[in-house]
C-alpha positions as CSV (number, residue, x, y, z in Angstrom):
1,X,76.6,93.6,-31.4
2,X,74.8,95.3,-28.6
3,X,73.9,93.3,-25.3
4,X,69.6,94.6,-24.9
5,X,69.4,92.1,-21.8
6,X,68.8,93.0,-17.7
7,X,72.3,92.2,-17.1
8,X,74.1,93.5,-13.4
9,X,76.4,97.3,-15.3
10,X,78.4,97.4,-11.5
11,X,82.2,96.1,-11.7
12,X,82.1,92.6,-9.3
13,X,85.2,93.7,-6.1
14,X,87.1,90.2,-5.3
15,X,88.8,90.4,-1.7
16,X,92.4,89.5,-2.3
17,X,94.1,87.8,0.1
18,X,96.3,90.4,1.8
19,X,92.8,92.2,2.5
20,X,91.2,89.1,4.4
21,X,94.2,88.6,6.4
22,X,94.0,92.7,8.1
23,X,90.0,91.5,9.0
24,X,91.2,88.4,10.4
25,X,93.9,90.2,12.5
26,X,91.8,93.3,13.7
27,X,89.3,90.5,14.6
28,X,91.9,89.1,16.7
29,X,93.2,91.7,18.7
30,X,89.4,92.9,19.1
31,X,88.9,89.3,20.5
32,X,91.7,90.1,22.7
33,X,91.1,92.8,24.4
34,X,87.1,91.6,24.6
35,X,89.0,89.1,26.8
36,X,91.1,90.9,28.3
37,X,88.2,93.3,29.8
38,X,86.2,90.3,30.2
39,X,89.4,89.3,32.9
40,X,89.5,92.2,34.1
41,X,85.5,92.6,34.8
42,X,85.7,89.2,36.9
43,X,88.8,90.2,39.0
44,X,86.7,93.1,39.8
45,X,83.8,91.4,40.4
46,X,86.3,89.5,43.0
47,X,87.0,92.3,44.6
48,X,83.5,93.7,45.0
49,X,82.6,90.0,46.4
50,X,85.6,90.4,49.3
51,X,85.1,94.1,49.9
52,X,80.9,93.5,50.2
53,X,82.1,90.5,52.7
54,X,84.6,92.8,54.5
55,X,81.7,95.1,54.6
56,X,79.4,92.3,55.7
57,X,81.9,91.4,58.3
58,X,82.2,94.7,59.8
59,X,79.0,95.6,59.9
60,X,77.9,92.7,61.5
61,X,81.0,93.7,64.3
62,X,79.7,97.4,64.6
63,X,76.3,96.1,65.2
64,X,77.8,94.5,68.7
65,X,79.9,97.0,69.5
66,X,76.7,99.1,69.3
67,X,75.2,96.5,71.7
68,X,77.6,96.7,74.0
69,X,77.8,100.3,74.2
70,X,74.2,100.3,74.6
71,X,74.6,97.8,77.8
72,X,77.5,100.0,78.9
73,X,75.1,103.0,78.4
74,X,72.8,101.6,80.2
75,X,75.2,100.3,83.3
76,X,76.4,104.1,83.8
77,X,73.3,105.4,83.5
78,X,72.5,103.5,86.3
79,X,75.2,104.2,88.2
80,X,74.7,108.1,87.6
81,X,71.3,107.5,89.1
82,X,72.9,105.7,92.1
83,X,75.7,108.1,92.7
84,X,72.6,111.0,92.9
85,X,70.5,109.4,94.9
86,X,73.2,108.2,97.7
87,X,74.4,111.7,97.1
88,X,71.3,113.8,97.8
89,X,70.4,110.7,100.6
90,X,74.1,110.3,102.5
91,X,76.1,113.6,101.5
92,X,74.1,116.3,101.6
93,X,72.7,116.1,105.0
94,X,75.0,116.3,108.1
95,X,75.2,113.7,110.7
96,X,76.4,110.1,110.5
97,X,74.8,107.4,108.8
98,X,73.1,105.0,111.1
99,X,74.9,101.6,110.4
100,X,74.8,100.6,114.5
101,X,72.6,97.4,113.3
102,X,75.1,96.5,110.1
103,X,77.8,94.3,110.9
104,X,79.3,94.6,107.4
105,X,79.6,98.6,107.5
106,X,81.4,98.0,110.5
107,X,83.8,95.4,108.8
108,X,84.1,97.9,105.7
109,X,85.1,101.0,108.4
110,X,87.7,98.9,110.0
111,X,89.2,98.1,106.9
112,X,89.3,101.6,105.5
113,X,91.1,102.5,108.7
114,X,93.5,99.4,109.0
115,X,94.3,99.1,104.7
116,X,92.7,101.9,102.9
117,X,94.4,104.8,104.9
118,X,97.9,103.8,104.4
119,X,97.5,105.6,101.0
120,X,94.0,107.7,100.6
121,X,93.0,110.5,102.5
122,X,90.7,112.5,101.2
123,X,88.5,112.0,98.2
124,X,86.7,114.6,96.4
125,X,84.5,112.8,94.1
126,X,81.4,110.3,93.9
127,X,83.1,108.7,91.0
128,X,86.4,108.3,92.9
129,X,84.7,107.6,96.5
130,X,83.4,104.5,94.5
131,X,86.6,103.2,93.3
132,X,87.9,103.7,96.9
133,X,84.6,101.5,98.2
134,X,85.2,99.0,95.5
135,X,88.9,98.4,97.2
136,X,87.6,97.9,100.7
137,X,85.4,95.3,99.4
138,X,88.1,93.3,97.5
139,X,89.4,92.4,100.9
140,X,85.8,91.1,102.0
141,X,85.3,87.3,100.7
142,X,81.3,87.5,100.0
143,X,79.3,84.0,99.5
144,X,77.9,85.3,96.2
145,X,81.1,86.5,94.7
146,X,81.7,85.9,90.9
147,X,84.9,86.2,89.5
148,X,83.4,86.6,85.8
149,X,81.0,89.4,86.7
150,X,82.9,92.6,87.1
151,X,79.3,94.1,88.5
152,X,78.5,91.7,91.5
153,X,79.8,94.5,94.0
154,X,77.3,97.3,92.5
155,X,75.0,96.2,95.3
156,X,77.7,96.4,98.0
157,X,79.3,99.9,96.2
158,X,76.0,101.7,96.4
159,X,75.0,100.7,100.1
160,X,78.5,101.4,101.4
161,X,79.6,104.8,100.1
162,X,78.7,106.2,102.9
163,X,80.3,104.4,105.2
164,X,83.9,104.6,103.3
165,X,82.9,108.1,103.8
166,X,82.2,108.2,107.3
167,X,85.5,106.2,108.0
168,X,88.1,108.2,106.2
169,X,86.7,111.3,108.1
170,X,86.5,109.8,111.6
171,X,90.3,108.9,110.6
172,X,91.2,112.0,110.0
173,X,89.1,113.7,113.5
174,X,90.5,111.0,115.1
175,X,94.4,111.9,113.5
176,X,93.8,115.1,114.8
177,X,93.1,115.0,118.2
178,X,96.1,112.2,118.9
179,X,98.0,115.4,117.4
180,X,96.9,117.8,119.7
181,X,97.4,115.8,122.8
182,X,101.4,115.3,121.5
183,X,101.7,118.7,120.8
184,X,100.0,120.3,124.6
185,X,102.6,117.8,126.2
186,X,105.4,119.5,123.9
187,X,104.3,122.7,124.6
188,X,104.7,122.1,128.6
189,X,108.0,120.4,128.0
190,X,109.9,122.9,125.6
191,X,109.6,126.0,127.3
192,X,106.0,126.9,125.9
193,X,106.6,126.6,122.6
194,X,105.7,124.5,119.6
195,X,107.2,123.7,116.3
196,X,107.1,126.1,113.2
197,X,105.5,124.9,110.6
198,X,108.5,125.2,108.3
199,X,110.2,122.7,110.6
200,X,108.1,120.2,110.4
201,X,107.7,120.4,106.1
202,X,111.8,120.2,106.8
203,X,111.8,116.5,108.8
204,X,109.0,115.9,106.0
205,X,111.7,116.2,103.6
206,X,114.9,115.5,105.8
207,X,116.3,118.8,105.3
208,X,118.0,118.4,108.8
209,X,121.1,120.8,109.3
210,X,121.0,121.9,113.1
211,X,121.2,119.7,116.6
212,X,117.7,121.2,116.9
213,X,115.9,120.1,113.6
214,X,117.7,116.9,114.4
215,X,115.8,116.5,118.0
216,X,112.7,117.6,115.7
217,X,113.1,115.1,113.7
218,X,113.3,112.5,116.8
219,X,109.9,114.2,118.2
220,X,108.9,113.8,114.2
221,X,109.6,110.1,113.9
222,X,108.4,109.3,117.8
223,X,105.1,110.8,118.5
224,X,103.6,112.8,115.3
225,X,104.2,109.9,113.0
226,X,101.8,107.3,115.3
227,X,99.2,110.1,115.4
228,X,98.9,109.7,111.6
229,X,99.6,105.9,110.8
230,X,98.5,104.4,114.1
231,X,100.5,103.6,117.5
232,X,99.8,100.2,116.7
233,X,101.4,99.8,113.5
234,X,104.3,102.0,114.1
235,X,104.6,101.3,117.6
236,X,107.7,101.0,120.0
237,X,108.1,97.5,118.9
238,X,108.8,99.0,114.9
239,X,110.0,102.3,115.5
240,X,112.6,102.0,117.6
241,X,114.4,99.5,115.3
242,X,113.4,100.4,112.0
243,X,114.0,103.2,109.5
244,X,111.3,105.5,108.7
245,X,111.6,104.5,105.2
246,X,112.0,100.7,105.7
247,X,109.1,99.9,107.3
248,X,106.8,97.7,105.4
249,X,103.2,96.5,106.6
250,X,101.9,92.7,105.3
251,X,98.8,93.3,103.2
252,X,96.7,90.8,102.4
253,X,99.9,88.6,102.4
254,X,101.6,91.5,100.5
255,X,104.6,93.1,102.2
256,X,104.0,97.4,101.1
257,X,105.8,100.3,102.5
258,X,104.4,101.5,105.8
259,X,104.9,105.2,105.8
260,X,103.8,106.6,102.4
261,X,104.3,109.9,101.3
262,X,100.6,110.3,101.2
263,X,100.8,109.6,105.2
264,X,103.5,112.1,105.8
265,X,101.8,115.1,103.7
266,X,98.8,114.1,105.9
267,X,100.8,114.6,108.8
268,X,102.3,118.3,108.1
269,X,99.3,119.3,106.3
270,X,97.4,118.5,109.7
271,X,99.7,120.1,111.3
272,X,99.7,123.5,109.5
273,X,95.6,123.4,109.2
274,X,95.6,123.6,113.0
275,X,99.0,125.5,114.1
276,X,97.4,128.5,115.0
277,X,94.4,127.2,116.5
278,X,96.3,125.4,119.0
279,X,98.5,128.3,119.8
280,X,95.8,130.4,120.6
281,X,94.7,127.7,122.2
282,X,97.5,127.2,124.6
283,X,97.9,130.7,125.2
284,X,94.7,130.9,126.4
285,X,94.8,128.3,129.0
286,X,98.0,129.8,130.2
287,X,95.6,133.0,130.9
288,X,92.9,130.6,132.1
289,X,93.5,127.4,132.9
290,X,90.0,126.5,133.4
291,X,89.5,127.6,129.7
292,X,87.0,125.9,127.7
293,X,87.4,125.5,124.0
294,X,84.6,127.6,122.5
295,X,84.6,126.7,119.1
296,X,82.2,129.8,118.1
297,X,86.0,131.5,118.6
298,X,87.1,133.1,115.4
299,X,91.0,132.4,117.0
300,X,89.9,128.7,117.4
301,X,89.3,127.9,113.7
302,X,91.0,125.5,111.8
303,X,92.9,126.7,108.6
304,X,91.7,124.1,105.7
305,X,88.7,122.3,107.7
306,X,85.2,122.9,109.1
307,X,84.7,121.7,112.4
308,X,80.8,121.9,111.1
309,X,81.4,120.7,107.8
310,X,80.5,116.8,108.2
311,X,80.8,114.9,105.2
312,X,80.6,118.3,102.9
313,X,82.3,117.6,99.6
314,X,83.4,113.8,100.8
315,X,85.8,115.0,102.8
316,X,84.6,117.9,105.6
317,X,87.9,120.1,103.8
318,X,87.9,123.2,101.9
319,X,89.4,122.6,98.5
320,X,92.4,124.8,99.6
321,X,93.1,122.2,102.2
322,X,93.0,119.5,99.6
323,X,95.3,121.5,97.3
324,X,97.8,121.9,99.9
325,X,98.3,118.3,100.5
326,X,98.3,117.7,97.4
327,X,101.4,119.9,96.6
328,X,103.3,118.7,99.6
329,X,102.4,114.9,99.0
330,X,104.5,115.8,95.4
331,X,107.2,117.5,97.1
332,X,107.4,114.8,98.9
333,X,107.7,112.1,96.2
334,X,110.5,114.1,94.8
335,X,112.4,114.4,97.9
336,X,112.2,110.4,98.1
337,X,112.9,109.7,94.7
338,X,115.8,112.3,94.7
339,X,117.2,110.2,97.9
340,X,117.0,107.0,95.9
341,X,119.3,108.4,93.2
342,X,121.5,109.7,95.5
343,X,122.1,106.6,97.5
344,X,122.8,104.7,94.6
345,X,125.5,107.8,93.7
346,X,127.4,107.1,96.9
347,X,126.9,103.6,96.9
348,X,128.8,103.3,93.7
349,X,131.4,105.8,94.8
350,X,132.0,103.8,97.8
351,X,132.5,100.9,95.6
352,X,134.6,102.3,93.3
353,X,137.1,103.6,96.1
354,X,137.6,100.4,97.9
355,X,138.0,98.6,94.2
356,X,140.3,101.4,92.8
357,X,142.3,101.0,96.5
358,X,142.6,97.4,95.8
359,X,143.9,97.9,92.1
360,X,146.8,100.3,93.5
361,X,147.5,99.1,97.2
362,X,145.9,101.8,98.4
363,X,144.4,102.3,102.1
364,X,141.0,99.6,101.7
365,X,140.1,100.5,105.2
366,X,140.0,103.9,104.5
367,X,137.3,103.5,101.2
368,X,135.3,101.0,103.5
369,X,134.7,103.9,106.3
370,X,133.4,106.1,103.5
371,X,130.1,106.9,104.0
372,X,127.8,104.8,102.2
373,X,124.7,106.3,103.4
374,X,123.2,109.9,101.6
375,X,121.7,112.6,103.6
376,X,118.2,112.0,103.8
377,X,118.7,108.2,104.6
378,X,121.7,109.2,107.0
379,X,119.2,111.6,108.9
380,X,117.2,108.7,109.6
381,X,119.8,106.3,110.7
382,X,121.3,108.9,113.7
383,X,117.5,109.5,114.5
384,X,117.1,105.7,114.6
385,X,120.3,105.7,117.2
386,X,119.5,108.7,118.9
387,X,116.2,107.1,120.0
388,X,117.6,103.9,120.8
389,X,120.3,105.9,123.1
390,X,117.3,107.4,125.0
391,X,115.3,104.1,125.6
392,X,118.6,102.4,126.7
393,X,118.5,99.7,123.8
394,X,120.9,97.3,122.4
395,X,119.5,94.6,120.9
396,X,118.7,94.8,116.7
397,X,114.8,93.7,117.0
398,X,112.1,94.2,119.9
399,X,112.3,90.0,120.8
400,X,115.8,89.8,121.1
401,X,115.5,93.5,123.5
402,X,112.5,91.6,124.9
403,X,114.6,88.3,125.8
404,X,117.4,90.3,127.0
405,X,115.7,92.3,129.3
406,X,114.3,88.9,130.3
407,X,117.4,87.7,130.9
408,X,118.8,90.4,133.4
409,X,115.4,90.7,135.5
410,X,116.2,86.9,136.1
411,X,119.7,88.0,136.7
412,X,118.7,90.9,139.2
413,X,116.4,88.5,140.8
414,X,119.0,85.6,141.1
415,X,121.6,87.9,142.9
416,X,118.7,89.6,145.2
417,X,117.9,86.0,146.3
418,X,121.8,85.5,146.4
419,X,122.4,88.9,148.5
420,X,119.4,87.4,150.6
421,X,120.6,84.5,151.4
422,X,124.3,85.8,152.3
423,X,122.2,87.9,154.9
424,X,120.6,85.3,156.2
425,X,124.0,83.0,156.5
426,X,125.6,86.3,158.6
427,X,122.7,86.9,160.8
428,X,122.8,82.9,161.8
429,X,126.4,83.2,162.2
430,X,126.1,86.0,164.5
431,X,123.0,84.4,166.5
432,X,125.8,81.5,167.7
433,X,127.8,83.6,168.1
434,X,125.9,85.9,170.6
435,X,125.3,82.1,172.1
């Protein structure tokens, strides 16, 4: 019988259970890897949070560093502005600075002579004429000193230039005419002549191969040298009982080296800027003796400096004159350095001779009388004893030579009184006997 009711024609699609069991898993593994980004979404998150801090962080320590470059900025700004104006006000005129009523600029020229010499001659810079004021002052103790601000001697820097300035070139004038008074007493001395310059750059180095560099060297160590670091702190006392290259200077409680290379390229540098001025010179008063310099004299002029030159470019040189010393100051090092690893050469052939003689009974006395001294220190030590021949000395320091010498004038005297008194004796012997 036919079914004439609304009844549902589509088939009715059971899920077995093999089909719920595939949902269920893709469900899983889809709520896996949800959680899985989910992780992987925070750690990120972590790692935005630490790099935003990092960021935070550095920001916040570029800001200061901007500040600080800002003050630093602002300091050498300030400083260009000083250097100019001392420059157009000190170093572009000529003439001295007027510092008669300035006890301090006084104190600072003194020490520039006395500390700062030993090792700067020239300078050829504002920036590096500062530095050099800044190390006169560190030997000043100033009531307003702090120890924590490195800028407390701006003050002092930019009022004082000038006088650094002034004192390293009255050193060097100064240098210079000490020099020419040494060398007019050679000249009359050694048959009208003076030294080459080439001779001189040789006792520089200690290239000393003739009996007459080695009397060079003597006149070298004797009477240029003072002219350059002072007859006070290489004086008789030192310089007869010291090596050239020994002698030290306390500074500031600090024992340094007395003769720097610096000093001794001074020296022959000096030497060759006015060579041929003082030849002509010297010939000149041989024509004349009544000769006046006339330094308006072509023949009269210096090689590297201007006698009207002042305080132009810091230092009153031409630049060539400033190259020069340069070159031989480096020469100079060299040679030095050169004689340091050489001494320690033959002081360890010495040593190993006398050891290897010792090992194999060989002659010890021989290996001891090796020389142990290398050529440019041995030059010194035979000019040391050829000056000490010449001023009759025996004693190893100027007190004891001071207390001997003592010692025999109270001699002399005691046999004088002696020899007196024998007279005496004779003449009253005679008198009764002429009775």
């Amino acid at each position: 019988m036919a079914n004439t009711g609304d009844t549902d024609q589509s088939p009715r699609r059971e899920s077995c259970p093999a089909t719920q069991k595939a949902k269920v898993a893709i469900l899983e593994n889809e709520n896996k890897r949800l959680k899985k980004d989910l992780d992987k979404c925070r750690k990120d998150k972590l790692k935005a949070d630490d790099a935003v801090a990092k960021a935070a962080t550095e920001i916040s320590v570029l800001r200061k560093n901007v500040g600080d470059l800002k003050n630093i900025n602002a300091k050498l700004e300030k400083k260009i502005k000083t250097s100019k104006k001392i420059g157009k006000k000190f170093f572009s005129r000529k003439g001295k600075v007027d510092y008669k009523n300035d006890p301090m600029a006084k104190t600072i020229k003194d020490i520039v002579k006395s500390k700062i010499w030993r090792t700067v001659k020239f300078v050829d810079s504002d920036a590096e004429l500062e530095k050099i004021t800044r190390m006169a002052l560190q030997y000043i103790d100033f009531e307003d000193q702090d120890d924590e601000d490195d800028d407390y001697l701006d003050k002092y820097v930019d009022r004082y230039m000038a006088a650094v300035c002034e004192a390293l070139n009255e050193k060097k004038s100064y240098c210079q005419s000490e020099m020419k008074k040494v060398i007019f007493e050679y000249y009359d001395q050694n048959k009208k002549t003076i030294p080459t310059i080439e001779d001189i750059m040789k006792c520089s180095l200690r290239q000393i191969d003739s009996d007459h560099l080695k009397k060079l060297f003597c006149f070298y160590t004797d009477k240029l040298m003072p002219t350059v670091v002072g007859s006070e702190a290489w004086g008789k006392n030192i310089r007869h009982y010291t090596l050239l290259s020994e002698a030290t200077i306390d500074d500031d409680g600090e024992e340094k080296q007395l003769i720097t290379a610096s000093s001794e390229a001074f020296l022959v540098v000096l030497y060759e800027n006015c060579h041929s001025k003082w030849i002509n010179w010297l010939e000149k008063l041989e024509e004349n003796p009544k000769y006046k310099f006339d330094r308006k004299d072509d023949d009269l002029k210096a090689l590297y400096s201007d006698q009207d030159g002042g305080q132009k470019n810091l230092n009153g040189w031409k630049k060539a004159g400033l190259k020069r010393f340069l070159a031989i100051r480096k020469d100079i090092k060299a040679a030095r350095k050169q004689a340091m690893e050489d001494q320690a050469t033959v002081m360890e052939t010495k040593k190993q001779a006398i050891a290897d003689a010792k090992a194999n009974n060989g002659d010890i006395e021989a290996a001891k009388a090796l020389q142990g001294t290398c050529d440019f220190f041995q030059t010194e030590v035979d000019c040391l004893q050829m000056l000490r021949d010449a001023n009759n000395l025996e004693c190893k320091d100027a007190e004891a030579e001071k207390k001997l010498r003592r010692k025999r004038k109270r001699d002399q005297e005691a046999e004088a009184e002696q020899a007196n008194e024998s007279e005496e004796e004779e003449v009253e012997t005679f008198d009764s006997d002429e009775e």
